[in-house]
N, C-alpha and C positions, 0 to 999 in steps of 0.2 A: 504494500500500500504506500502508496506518495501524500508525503501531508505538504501543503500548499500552504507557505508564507510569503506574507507580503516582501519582507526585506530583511538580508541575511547579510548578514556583516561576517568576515571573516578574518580573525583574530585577535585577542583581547591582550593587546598590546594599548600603550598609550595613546598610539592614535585611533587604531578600531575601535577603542571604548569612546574615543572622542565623536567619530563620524555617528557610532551609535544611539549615542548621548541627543545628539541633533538632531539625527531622524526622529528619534523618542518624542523630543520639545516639539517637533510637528505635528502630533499626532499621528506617525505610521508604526504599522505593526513590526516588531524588532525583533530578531535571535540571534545574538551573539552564538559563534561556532569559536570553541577554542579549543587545540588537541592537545593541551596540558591539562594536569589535574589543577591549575589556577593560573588566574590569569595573571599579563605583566611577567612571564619568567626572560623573556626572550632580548633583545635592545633593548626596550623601558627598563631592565632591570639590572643592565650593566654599561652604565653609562657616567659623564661626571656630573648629573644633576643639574648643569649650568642655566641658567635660564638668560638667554644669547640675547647681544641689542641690534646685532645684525649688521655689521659693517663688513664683512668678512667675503659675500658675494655678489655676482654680476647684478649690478644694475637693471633691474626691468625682470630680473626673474622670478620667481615663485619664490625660491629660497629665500630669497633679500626682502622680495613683497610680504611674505606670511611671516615672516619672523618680527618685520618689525611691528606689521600686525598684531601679531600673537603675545610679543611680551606684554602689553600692558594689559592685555585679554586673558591672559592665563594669572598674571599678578592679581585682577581685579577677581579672578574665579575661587582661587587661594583666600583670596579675602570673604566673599560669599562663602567658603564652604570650609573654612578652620582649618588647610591645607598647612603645614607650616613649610617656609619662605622666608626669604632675607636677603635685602633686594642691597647686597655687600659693596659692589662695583668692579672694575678690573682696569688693571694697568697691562697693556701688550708695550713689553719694553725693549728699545733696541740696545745691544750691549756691544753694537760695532758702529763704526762710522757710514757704512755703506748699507746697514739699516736702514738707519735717519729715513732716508727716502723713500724705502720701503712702507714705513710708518707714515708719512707725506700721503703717499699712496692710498693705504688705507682709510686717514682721514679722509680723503678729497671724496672714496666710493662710499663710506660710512652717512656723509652728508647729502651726495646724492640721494641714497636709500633712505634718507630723512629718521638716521639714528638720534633719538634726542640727548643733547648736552656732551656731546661727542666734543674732544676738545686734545692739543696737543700740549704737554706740560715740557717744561725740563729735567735735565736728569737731576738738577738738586732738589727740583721740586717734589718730583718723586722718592727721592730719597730722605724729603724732611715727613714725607708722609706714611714713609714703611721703611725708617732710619736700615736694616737690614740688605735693603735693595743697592744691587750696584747697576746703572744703568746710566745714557747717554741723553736719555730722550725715554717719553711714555707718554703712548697716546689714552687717555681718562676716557674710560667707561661707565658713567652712574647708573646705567639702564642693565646691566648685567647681574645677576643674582645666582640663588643658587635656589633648589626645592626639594621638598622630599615625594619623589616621583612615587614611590611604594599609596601616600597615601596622597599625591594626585588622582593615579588611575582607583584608588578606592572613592574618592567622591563622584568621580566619574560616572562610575560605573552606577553608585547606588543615587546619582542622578538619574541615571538614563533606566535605573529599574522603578524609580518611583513616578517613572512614567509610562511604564509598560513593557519595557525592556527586558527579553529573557537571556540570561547567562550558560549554557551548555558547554559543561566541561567535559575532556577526554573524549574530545569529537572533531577529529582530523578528517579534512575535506579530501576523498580518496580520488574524486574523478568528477567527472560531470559532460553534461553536452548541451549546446544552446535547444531552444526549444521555442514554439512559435509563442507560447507562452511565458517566455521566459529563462531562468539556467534549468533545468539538475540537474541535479547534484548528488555523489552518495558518500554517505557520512557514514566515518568506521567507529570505532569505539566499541564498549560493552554492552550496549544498545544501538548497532546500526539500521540507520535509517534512509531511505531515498526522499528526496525534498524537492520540489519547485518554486523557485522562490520570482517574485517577477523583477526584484532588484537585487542583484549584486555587488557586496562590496571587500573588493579583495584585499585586508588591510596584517595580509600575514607576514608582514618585516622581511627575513631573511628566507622564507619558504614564499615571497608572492607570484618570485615568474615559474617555480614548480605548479603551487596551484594552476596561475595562467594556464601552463602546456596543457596540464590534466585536462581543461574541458574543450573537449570534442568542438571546433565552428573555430574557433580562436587561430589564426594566421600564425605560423612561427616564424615570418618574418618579423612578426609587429613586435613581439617580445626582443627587447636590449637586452646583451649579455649580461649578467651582473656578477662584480669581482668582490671576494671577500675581505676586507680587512679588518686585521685582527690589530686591536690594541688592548696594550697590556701596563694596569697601573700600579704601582707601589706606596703603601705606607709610609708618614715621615713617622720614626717614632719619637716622640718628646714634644713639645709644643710647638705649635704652629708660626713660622717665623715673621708671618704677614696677616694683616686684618682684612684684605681683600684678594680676589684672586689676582694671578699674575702669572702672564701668556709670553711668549719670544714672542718674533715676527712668525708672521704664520710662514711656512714650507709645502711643497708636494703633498696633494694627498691626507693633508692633516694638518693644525695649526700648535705643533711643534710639542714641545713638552713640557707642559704648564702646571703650576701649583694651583691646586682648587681645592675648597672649604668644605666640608659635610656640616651640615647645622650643629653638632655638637662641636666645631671647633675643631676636629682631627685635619690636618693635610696629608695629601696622596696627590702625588703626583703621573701623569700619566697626558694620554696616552701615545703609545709609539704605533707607527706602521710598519705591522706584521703579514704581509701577503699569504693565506691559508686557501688551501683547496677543500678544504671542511671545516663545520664545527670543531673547535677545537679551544677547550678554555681554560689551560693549565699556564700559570705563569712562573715560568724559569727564573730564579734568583741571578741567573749568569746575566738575564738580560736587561737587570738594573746596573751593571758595570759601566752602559753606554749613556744612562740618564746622569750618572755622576759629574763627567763633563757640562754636558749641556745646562744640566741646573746651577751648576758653580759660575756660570755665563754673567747670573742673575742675584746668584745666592751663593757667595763664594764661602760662607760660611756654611754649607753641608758639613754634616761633619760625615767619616769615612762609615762605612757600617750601617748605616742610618735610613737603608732601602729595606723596606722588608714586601714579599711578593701581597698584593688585595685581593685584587682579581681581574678579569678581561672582557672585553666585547667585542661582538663586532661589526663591522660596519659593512650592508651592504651597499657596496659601490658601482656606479655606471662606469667610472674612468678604472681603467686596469693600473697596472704598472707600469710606469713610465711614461704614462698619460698624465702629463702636468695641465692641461684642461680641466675643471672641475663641470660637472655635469650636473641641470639643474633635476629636480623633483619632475616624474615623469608621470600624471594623470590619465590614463587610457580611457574611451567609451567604445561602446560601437562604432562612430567610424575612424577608430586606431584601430580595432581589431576583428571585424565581423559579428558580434556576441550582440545581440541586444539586451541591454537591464545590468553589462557587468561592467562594475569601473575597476580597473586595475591601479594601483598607488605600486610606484616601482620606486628604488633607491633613497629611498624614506630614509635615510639619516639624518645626521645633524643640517640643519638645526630643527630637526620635527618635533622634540620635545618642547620646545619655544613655540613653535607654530601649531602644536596640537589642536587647540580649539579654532584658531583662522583658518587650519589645514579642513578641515571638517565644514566650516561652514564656507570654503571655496568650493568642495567636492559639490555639497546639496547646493550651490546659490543661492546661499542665506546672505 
């Protein structure tokens, strides 16, 4: 027997639970699919909490647009719904001379993207603000904070359930095939099910162009490769040497190896690009050797021994390796891919935790 929903969201990560959330607030019928025993294990739950002001991508893109969107929408969500947050700041600091311009750089796209209070200091002046810091130059972030993403996706969620919103755990989308009515779908787990749903929303992080292939009508050309990277962060242990966070100039691939705040005040530093051809989330003590340099860049006061392994994420990415292009947020419908009712969300990283609730109400055109 096929049970017919209106609109299936698939996977209860921070941004599914966000897109779900939204449908909810509309009044459509919702069922969250998630093939974990809970939801949020996956990216939302191995990340550095940042909550980004967006100066960091292309101009005019989705990235740049939804983020700077989404900080003060996701600050103001936090404050509706006892989410704890702490809206700290950040210094991205240059520690060479051939920086400097790099940071120029950044201001000039930051302002385009209409980052607010985005401002360029000097390096004494950043150093009378976080007396620890050695730097040249640092361009001021007050729009930047950090969150606790665990009970993010919990208010989330128990938004989007006090609006009708169902949650279905250990229920991995096996297959599907477009339909004139719609997707199915069949759904495994310890109560499998087949489903037609007449919206689809494919919001499964690091599994979404897997799903994509699975259903039957979908173009394999339409699906972008997607490359993994793995970053891997480490523990400071002892007290925190800075009151806000503090980023290098960004690099390839990732924006370098930065100090960032957990709300109780711990520092971890992180994270590095690790190119992985699978899940993979063990972090090698050997491979805090190479963060040692880089942070002494900023913080020449590390002391030796002072890494100890956290944990990892990772990032699924459009640009591979040695692709210094950064690739924006990829929205799929019908006509990207033949399917009618399925939107595909592809290379959903950073900054999607910033953009979670924008990200959501651009899919629905809210």
């Amino acid at each position: 027997m096929t049970e017919r929903i209106e609109c299936v969201v698939i996977g209860a990560g921070v941004v599914g639970l966000a897109v779900a959330r939204q449908l909810a607030l509309k009044g459509r019928e919702v069922v969250i699919l998630e093939r974990e025993d809970r939801f949020g294990t996956g990216i939302s739950s191995r990340n550095s909490e940042v909550v980004h002001g967006g100066m960091y991508y292309a101009t005019g893109s989705l990235k740049a647009r939804l983020c700077v969107e989404g900080n003060p929408e996701l600050y103001a969500f936090c404050e509706a719904h006892g989410v704890d947050h702490r809206r700290c700041g950040k210094f991205i600091v240059a520690t060479r001379p051939g920086q400097v311009e790099t940071l120029e750089k950044v201001l000039a796209r930051g302002l385009a993207n209409g980052v607010p209070g985005l401002r360029m200091i000097t390096g004494a002046q950043a150093v009378a603000a976080e007396p620890r810091l050695t730097c040249l130059a640092a361009l001021q972030s007050p729009s930047t904070g950090i969150v606790d993403t665990h009970g993010l996706m919990k208010a989330l969620l128990a938004d989007a359930e006090d609006h009708g919103a169902t949650l279905v755990l250990r229920s991995p989308v096996l297959g599907g095939a477009a339909d004139p009515e719609g997707v199915r779908m069949e759904v495994g787990g310890p109560e499998p099910l087949a489903i037609l749903a007449s919206e689809v929303y494919n919001c499964a992080g690091l599994g979404a162009r897997k799903v994509a292939r699975g259903i039957r009508g979908v173009r394999a050309d339409a699906l972008p490769p997607v490359f993994l990277a793995k970053g891997n962060y480490y523990a400071l242990s002892g007290p925190a040497p800075f009151s806000r966070l503090v980023y290098p100039v960004p690099e390839a691939a990732g924006l370098g190896v930065h100090l960032t705040l957990d709300l109780g005040g711990q520092a971890r530093f992180g994270p590095d690009v690790e190119w992985v051809e699978e899940e993979n989330y063990d972090v090698a003590l050997s491979r805090a050797d190479a963060f040692y340099a880089e942070i002494r860049r900023y913080w020449p006061g590390l002391p030796d021994g002072a890494l100890q392994p956290a944990y990892a994420g990772i990032r699924p990415k459009l640009q591979g390796p040695g692709d210094a292009e950064a690739r924006d947020f990829v929205i799929q419908r019908a006509a990207d891919h033949d399917v009618p009712g399925l939107v595909n969300l592809l290379g959903i990283e950073s900054p999607g935790l910033t953009a979670c609730i924008a990200l959501a109400g651009h899919v629905l055109g809210v």
